[in-house]
C-alpha positions in Angstrom: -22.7 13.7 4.0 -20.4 15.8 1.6 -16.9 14.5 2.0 -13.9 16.2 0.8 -11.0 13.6 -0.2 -7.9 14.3 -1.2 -6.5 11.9 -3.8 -3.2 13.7 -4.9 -1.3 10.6 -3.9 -2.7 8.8 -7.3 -0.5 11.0 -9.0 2.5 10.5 -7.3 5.1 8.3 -8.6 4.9 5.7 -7.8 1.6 5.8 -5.9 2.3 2.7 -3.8 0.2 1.2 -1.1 -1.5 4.7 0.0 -2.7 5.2 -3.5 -4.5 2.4 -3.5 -5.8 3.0 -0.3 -7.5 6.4 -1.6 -8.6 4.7 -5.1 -10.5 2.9 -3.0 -12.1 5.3 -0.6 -12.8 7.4 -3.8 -14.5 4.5 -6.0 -16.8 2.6 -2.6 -17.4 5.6 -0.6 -20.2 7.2 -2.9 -21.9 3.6 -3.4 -24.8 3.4 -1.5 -24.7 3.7 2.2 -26.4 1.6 4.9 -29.5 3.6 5.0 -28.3 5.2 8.1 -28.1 8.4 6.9 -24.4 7.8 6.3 -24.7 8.1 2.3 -21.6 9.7 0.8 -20.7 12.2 -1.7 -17.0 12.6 -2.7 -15.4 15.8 -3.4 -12.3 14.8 -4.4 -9.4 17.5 -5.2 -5.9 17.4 -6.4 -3.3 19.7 -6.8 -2.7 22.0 -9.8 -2.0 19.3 -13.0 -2.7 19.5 -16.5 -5.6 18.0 -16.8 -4.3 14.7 -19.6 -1.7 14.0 -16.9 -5.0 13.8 -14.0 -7.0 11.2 -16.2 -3.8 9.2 -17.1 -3.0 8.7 -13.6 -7.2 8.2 -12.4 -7.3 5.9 -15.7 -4.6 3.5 -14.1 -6.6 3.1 -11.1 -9.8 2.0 -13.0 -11.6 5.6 -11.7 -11.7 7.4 -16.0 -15.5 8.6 -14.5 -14.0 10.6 -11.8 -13.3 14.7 -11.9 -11.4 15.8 -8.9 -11.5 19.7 -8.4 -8.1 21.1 -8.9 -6.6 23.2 -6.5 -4.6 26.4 -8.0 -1.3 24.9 -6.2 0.9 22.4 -7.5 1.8 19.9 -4.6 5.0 20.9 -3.6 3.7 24.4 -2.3 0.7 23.5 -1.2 2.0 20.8 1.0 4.6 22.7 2.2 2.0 26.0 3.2 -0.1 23.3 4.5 3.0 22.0 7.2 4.2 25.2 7.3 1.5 27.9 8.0 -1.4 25.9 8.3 -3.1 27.8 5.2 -5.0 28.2 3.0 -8.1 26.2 3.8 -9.6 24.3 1.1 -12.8 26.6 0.6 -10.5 29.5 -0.2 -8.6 27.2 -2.9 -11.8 26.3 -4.5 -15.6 27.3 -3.9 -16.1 23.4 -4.6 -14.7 22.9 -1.3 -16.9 24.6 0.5 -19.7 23.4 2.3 -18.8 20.0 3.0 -19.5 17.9 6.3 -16.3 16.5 6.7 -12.4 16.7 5.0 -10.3 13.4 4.8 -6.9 13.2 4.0 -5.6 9.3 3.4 -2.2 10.2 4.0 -0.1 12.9 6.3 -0.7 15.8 3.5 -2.7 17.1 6.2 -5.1 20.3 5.0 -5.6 23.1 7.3 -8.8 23.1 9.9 -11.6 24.1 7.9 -14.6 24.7 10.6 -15.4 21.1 9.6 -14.2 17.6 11.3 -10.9 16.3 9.8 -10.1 12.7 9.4 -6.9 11.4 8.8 -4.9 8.4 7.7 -1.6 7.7 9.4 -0.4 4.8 7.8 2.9 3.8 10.2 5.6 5.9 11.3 8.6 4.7 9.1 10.5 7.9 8.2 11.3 7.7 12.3 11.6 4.0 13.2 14.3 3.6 9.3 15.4 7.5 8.8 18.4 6.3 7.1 16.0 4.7 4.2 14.1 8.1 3.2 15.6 11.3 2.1 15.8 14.6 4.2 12.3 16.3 2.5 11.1 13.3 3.3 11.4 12.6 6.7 10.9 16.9 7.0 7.2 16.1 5.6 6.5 13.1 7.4 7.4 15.0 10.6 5.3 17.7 9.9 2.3 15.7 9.0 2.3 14.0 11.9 2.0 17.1 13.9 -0.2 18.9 12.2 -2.2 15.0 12.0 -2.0 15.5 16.4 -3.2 19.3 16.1 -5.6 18.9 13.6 -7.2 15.7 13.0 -9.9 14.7 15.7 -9.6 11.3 14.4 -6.7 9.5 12.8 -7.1 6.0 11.0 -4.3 3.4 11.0 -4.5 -0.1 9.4 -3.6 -2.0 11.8 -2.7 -1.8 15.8 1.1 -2.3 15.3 1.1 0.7 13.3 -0.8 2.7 16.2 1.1 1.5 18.6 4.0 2.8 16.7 2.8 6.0 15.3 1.6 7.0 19.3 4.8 5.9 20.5 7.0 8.3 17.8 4.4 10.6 17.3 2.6 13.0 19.3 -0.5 11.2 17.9 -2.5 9.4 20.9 -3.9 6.4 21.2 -7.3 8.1 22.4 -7.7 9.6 19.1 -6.9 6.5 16.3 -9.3 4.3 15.2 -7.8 0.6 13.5 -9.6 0.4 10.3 -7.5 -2.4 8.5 -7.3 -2.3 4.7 -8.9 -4.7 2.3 -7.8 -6.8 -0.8 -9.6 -7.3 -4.2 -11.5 -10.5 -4.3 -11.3 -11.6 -7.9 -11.4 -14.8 -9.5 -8.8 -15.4 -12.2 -8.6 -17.6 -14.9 -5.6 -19.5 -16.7 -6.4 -17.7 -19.6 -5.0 -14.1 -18.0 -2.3 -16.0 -16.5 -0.8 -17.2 -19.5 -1.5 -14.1 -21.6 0.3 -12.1 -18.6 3.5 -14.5 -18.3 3.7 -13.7 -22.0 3.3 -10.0 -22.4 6.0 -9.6 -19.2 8.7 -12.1 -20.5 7.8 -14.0 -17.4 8.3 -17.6 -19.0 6.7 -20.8 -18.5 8.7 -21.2 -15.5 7.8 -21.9 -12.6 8.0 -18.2 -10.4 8.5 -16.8 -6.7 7.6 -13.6 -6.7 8.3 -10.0 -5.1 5.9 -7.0 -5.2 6.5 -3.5 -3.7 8.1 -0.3 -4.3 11.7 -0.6 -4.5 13.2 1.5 -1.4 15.5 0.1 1.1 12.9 -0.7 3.9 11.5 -3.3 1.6 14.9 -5.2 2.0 15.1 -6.7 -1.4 19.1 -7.2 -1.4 18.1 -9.9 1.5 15.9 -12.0 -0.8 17.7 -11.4 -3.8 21.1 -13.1 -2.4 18.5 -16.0 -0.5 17.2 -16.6 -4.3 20.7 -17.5 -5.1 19.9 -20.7 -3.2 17.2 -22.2 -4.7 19.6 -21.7 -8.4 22.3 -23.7 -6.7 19.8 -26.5 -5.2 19.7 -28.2 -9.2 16.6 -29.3 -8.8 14.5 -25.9 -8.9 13.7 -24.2 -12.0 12.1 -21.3 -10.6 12.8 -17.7 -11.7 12.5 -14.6 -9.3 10.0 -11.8 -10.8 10.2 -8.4 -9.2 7.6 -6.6 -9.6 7.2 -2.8 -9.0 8.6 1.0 -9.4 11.9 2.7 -8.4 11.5 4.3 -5.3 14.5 6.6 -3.5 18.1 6.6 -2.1 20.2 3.3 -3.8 18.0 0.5 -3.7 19.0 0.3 -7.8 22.6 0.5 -6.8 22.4 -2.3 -4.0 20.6 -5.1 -5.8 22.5 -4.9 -8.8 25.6 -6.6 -8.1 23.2 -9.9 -6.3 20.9 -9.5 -9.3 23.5 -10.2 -11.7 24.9 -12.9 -10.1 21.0 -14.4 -11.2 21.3 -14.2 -15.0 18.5 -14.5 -16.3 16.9 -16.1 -13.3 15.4 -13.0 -12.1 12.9 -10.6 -13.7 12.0 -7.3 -13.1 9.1 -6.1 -14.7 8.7 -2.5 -13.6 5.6 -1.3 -12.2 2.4 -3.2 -14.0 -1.3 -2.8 -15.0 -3.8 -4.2 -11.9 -5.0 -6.7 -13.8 -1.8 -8.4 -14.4 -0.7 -7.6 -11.2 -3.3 -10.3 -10.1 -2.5 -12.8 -13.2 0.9 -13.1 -11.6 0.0 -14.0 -7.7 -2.0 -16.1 -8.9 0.7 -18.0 -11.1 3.2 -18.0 -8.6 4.5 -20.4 -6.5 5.2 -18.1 -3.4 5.6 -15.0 -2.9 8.6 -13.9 -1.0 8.5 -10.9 1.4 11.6 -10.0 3.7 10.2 -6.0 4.5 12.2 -4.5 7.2 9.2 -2.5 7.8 5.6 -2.0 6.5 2.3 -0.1 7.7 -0.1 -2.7 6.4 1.6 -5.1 4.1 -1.3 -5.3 1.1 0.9 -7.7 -1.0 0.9 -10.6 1.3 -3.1 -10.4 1.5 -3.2 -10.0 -2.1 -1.3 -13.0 -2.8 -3.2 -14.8 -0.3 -6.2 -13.3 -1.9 -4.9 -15.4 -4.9 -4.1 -19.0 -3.3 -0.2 -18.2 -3.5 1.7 -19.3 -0.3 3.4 -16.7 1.6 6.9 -16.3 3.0 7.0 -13.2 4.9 9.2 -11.3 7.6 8.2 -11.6 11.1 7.9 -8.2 12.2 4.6 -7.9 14.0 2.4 -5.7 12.1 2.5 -8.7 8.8 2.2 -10.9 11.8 -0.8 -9.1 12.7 -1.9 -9.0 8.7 -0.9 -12.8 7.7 -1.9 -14.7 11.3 -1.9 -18.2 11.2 -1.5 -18.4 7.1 1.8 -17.7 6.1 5.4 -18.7 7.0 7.6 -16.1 8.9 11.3 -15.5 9.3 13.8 -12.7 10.6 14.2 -10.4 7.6 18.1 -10.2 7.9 18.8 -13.7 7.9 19.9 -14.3 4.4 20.9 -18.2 5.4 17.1 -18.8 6.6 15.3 -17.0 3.6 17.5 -19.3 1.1 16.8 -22.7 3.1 13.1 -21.8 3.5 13.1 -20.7 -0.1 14.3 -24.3 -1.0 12.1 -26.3 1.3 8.8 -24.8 0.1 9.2 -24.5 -3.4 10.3 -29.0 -2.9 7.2 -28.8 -0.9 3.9 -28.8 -2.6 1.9 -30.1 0.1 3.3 -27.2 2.4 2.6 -24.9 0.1 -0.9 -25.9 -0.7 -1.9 -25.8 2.8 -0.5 -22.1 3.5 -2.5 -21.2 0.4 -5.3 -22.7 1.5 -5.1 -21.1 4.8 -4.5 -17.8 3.3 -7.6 -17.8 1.5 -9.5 -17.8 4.1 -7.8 -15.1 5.7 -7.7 -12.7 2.9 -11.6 -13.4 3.1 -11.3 -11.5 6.4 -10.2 -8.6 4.7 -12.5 -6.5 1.8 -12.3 -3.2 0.8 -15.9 -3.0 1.6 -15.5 -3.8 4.9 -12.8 -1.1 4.9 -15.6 1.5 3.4 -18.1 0.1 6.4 -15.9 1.1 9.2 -14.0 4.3 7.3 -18.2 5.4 7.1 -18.5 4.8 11.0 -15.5 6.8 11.7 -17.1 9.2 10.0 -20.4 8.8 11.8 -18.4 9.3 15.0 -16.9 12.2 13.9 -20.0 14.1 12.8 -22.0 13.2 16.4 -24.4 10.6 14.4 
C-alpha cells in the first residue's frame, strides 16, 4: 500500500513529542511488512522549505536518506486553507500525491478528503482541557483540526485511552471511530562511555543529577518542580543538581521559572534542546527523573527514562498513570510540599530507587516503536477493507 504521510511537524520548532511520533512512522513503516499484503511505501510531503533547512531538520531525526515531496505552500497557508476551505487536496499540490491507497496525518493538520481513506492522529485534547497555557492561533488550529479530524478522518489514532476519553468528551470526535495505538520508546543499550562524554560536553558535572525533559510550556508545570528542587539543596546531605533538558516553547514559561531557578545557583542546568543520542546518555545517568505535567497526551519521557533503568517520579494524572502503571512513584502535580519531600526521600533511598527502575524496565519493554508500526499497519488494514 502507498501511504501518504505528512511529516511537516519535524520541522517545527520545537518538534516535541509528535515529531517523534512521525520520525518514527516515517523510518518503520516502509520496513518490511508481515507478509500480509500490508507492505508499506511512504510518501512523505512537507510544506514549501528550502530544501538545506528540510535535510537539517530530517538529519536531526536520524532520517538524512529520506526526500519528502514538497508542497508549493508554506505551512501557515496551507494549514489554514486546509481548516478553512477544506482545499486543495494533496494530488492537486503535487502529482506525487496522487495515487496513493491511504493519507495519514500524525497530528490535527488535517488534509482535505482525497477520494482515499484518511487516518489521523489526535494526540489529547489540551488546547481545551488548559486554554489559558496556548496562544489564541493555537487553540483556533487545534479547534479546527479536531473538526475537520470528526468530518474527515474515518479513523483517528490516540496513544492511549485517557487521551480518547478526553478528545471524545471535548471533541466532536467519537469513541466509535478511535483506535488506542500507544506509542513506543527506543530500546538502546548505553554505555558509561557516552554517559560521561555527554555529562561533559553539556556542563552536566560529575554530580549526581535529577532530571527534567520536555518542552518548556506552562502545562509541563516546571515552576512546581523547580521550587520542590529547592528542597533537596536545603536537606545538606544531597549533592544533586537539576538538569532541564529541552526547547522554549510559548506564553511565559521563561518568565515564571526564572525567579525559582535563580534561587538554585548553579544547582540547576538547562541545557537547551539536545542531540538523541545524548538525550539517552543522560536518563541513563540520572538518578530520577522528575515529572510534575499538569497535562500530557502520552508522556514519552517517563517510558524513556524507564527505558533507561532511571526511577520515575511523575504526576498522577491518569493518562501517565495509564503509561507508568505499577513502575513509577506518583503525586498531585501542584503540591510543591509533596514533590520536595518525595524528592528528598528517593534521592536518600537507593534501594527505592533501584526497585522503581527495575520495575520500569520491564514496563518500558511493553512499549516498542515496532509494536507501534504493527498496530498503526492494522489500522490501516481496517481502513482499506483488508
Amino acid at each position: 500500500m502507498r501511504v501518504a504521510l505528512n511529516v511537516e511537524q519535524l520541522l517545527q520548532r520545537p518538534p516535541g513529542g509528535i515529531g517523534r511520533y512521525a520520525a518514527e512512522l516515517a523510518r518503520l513503516l516502509p520496513q518490511s511488512g508481515s507478509g500480509d499484503g500490508d507492505d508499506v511505501e511512504v510518501v512523505p510531503f512537507v510544506a514549501r522549505h528550502r530544501r538545506r533547512t528540510i535535510e537539517a531538520a530530517l538529519g536531526g531525526f536520524g532520517l538524512s536518506e529520506l526526500d519528502p515531496v514538497r508542497l508549493s505552500l508554506p505551512r501557515p497557508l496551507l494549514y489554514d486553507t486546509w481548516n478553512l476551505l477544506g482545499a486543495p487536496p494533496l494530488g492537486l499540490l503535487h502529482r506525487s500525491l496522487r495515487g496513493i491507497d491511504l493519507v495519514h496525518a500524525p497530528s490535527l493538520a488535517v488534509p482535505p478528503s482525497s477520494g482515499v481513506p484518511l487516518i489521523v492522529t489526535a494526540h489529547d485534547a489540551a488546547t481545551l482541557v488548559f486554554p489559558e497555557t496556548y496562544t489564541r492561533r493555537g487553540r483556533w488550529f487545534h479547534e479546527r483540526g479536531s473538526i475537520a479530524a470528526a468530518k474527515r478522518a474515518d479513523i483517528v489514532i490516540a496513544p492511549t485511552l485517557a487521551a480518547a476519553d478526553e478528545i471524545t468528551s471535548r471533541t466532536p470526535i467519537p469513541m466509535e471511530k478511535i483506535r488506542i495505538v500507544p506509542h513506543g520508546v527506543a530500546q538502546m543499550t548505553v554505555g558509561h562511555g557516552l554517559v560521561a562524554a555527554t555529562r561533559a560536553a553539556l556542563d552536566v558535572g560529575d554530580d549526581p543529577y535529577v532530571l527534567w525533559v520536555g518542552t518548556l510550556e506552562p502545562r509541563k508545570n516546571l515552576p512546581v518542580l523547580i521550587e520542590a528542587f529547592g528542597a533537596v539543596v536545603r536537606a545538606g546531605d544531597l549533592p544533586h543538581r537539576l538538569v532541564i533538558v529541552g526547547s522554549a516553547g510559548w506564553l511565559d514559561t521563561a518568565d515564571a521559572i526564572r525567579e525559582p531557578a535563580r534561587g538554585l545557583g548553579d544547582r540547576i542546568c538547562f541545557t537547551g534542546p539536545i542531540r538523541a543520542d545524548r538525550l539517552v546518555a543522560l536518563y541513563r545517568g540520572a538518578d530520577l527523573l522528575a515529572f510534575p505535567s499538569l497535562h500530557e497526551g502520552f508522556g514519552l519521557p517517563v517510558l524513556e527514562a524507564m527505558a533507561q533503568e532511571t526511577a520515575v517520579l511523575s504526576s498522577d494524572i491518569p493518562v501517565l498513570q495509564e503509561v507508568g502503571g505499577d513502575a513509577a512513584r506518583y503525586l498531585p502535580p501542584t503540591d510543591v510540599i509533596a514533590w520536595g519531600d518525595a524528592l528528598v526521600e528517593l534521592l536518600r533511598d537507593d534501594a527505592e530507587r533501584g526497585r522503581l527502575a527495575s520495575a520500569g524496565r520491564a514496563r518500558a519493554d511493553d512499549f516498542t516503536w515496532e509494536r507501534c508500526i504493527e498496530r498503526t499497519r492494522a489500522v490501516y488494514r481496517e481502513v482499506l477493507g483488508n
